[in-house]
TORKOL-4160 file (C-alpha; in steps of 0.2 Angstrom, whole numbers, padded with zeros to 4 digits, m for minus):
104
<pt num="1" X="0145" Y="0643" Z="0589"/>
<pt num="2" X="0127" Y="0638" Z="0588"/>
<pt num="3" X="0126" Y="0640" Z="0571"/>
<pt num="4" X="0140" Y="0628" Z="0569"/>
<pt num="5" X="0131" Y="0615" Z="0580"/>
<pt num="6" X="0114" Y="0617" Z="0571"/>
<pt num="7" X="0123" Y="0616" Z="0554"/>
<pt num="8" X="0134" Y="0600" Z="0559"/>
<pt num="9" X="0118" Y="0592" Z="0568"/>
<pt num="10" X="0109" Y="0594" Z="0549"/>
<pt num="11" X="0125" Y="0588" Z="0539"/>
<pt num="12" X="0125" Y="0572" Z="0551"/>
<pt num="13" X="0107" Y="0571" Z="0548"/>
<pt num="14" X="0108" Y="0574" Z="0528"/>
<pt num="15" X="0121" Y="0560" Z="0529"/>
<pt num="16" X="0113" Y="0549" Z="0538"/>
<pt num="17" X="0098" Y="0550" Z="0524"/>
<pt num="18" X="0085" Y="0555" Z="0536"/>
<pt num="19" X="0087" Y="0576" Z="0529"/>
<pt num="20" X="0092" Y="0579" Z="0511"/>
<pt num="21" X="0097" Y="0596" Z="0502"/>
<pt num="22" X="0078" Y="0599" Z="0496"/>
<pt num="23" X="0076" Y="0598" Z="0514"/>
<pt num="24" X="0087" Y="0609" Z="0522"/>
<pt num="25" X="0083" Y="0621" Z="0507"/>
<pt num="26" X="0065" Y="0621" Z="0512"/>
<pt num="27" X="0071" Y="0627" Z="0531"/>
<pt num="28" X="0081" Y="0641" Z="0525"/>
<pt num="29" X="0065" Y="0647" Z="0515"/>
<pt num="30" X="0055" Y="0644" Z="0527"/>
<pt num="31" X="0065" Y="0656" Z="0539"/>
<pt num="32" X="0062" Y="0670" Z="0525"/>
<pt num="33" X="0046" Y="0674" Z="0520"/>
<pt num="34" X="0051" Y="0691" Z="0515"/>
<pt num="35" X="0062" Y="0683" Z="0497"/>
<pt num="36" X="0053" Y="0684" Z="0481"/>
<pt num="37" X="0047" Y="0668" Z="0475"/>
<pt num="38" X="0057" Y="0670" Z="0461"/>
<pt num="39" X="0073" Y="0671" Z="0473"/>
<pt num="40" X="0064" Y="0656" Z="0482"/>
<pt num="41" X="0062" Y="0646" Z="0466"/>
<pt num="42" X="0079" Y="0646" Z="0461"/>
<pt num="43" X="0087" Y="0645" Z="0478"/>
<pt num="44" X="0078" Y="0626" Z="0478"/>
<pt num="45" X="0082" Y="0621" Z="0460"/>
<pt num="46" X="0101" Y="0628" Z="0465"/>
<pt num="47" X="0103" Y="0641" Z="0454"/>
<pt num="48" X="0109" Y="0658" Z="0455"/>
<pt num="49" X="0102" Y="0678" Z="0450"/>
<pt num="50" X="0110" Y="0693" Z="0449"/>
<pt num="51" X="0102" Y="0701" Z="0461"/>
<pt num="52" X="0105" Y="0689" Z="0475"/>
<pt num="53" X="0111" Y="0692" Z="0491"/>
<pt num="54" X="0124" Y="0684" Z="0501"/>
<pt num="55" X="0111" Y="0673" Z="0512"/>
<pt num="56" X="0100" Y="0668" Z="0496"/>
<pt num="57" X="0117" Y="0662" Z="0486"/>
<pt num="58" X="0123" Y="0652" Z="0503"/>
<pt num="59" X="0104" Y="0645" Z="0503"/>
<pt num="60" X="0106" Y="0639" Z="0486"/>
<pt num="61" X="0123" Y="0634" Z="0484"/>
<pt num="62" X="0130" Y="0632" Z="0500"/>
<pt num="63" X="0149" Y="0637" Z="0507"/>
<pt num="64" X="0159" Y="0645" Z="0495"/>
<pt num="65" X="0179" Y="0635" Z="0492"/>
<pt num="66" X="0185" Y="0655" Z="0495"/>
<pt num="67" X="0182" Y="0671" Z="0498"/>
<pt num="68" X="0192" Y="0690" Z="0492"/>
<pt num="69" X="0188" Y="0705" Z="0500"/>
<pt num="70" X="0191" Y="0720" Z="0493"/>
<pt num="71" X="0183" Y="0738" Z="0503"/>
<pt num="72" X="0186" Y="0756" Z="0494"/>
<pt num="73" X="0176" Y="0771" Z="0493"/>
<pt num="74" X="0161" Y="0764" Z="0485"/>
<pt num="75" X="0159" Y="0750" Z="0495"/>
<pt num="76" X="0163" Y="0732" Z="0500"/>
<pt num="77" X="0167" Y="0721" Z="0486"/>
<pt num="78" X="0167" Y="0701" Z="0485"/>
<pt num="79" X="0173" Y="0688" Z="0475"/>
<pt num="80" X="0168" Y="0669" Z="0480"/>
<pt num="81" X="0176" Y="0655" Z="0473"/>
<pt num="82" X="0167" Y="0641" Z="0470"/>
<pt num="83" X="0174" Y="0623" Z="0464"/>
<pt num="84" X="0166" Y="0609" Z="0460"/>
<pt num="85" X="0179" Y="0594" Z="0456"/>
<pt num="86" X="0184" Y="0600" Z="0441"/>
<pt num="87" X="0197" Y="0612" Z="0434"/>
<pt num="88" X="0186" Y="0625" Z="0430"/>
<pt num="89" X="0179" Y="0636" Z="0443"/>
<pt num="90" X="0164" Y="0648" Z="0446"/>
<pt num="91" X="0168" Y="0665" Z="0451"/>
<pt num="92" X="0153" Y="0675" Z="0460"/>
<pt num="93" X="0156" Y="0696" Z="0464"/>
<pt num="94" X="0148" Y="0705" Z="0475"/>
<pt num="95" X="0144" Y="0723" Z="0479"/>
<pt num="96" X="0137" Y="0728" Z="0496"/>
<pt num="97" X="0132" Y="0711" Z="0500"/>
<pt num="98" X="0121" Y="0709" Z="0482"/>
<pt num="99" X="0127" Y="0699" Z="0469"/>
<pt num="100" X="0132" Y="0708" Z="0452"/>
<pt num="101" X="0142" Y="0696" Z="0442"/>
<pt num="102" X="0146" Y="0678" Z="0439"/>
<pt num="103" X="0158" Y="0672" Z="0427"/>
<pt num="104" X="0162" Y="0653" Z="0423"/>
């Protein structure tokens, strides 16, 4: 529940112009030291790379539109959806929290 008041505080902030994206990006980093500046790098120019975990692809994205689970016996699989005001849509998979594939 705090997370969501912490989170909602930031949007309200963001919309109100006194936080931007590059702003709240920097926070998240900030929080990780332990990333690879690499992982860093792209997260603040909002790009993504196999390799990524969940938390690093929410830091440079943001929330996905929707989320497939899928648990077998090698593991716990993902598929995000995301959609960006268009038709197409970007599909992002996951296996045991790292990402392995996206397809446009």
């Amino acid at each position: 529940m705090k997370k969501y008041i912490i989170v909602w505080v930031m949007i309200s902030f963001m919309l109100s112009g006194c936080v931007t994206v590059q702003t709240l990006k920097g926070y998240e980093l900030n929080h990780h030291p332990e990333w690879p500046d690499s992982i860093k790098q792209a997260i603040m120019n909002g790009k993504l790379l196999i390799g990524m975990t969940r938390d690093q692809v929410l830091a440079s994205w943001g929330t996905n539109y929707k989320v497939n689970k899928t648990i077998d016996k090698d593991g716990a699989h993902e598929e995000w959806i995301y959609r960006y005001y268009s038709k197409n849509a970007t599909h992002l998979y996951f296996e045991n929290d790292v990402l392995t594939t996206i397809q446009n």
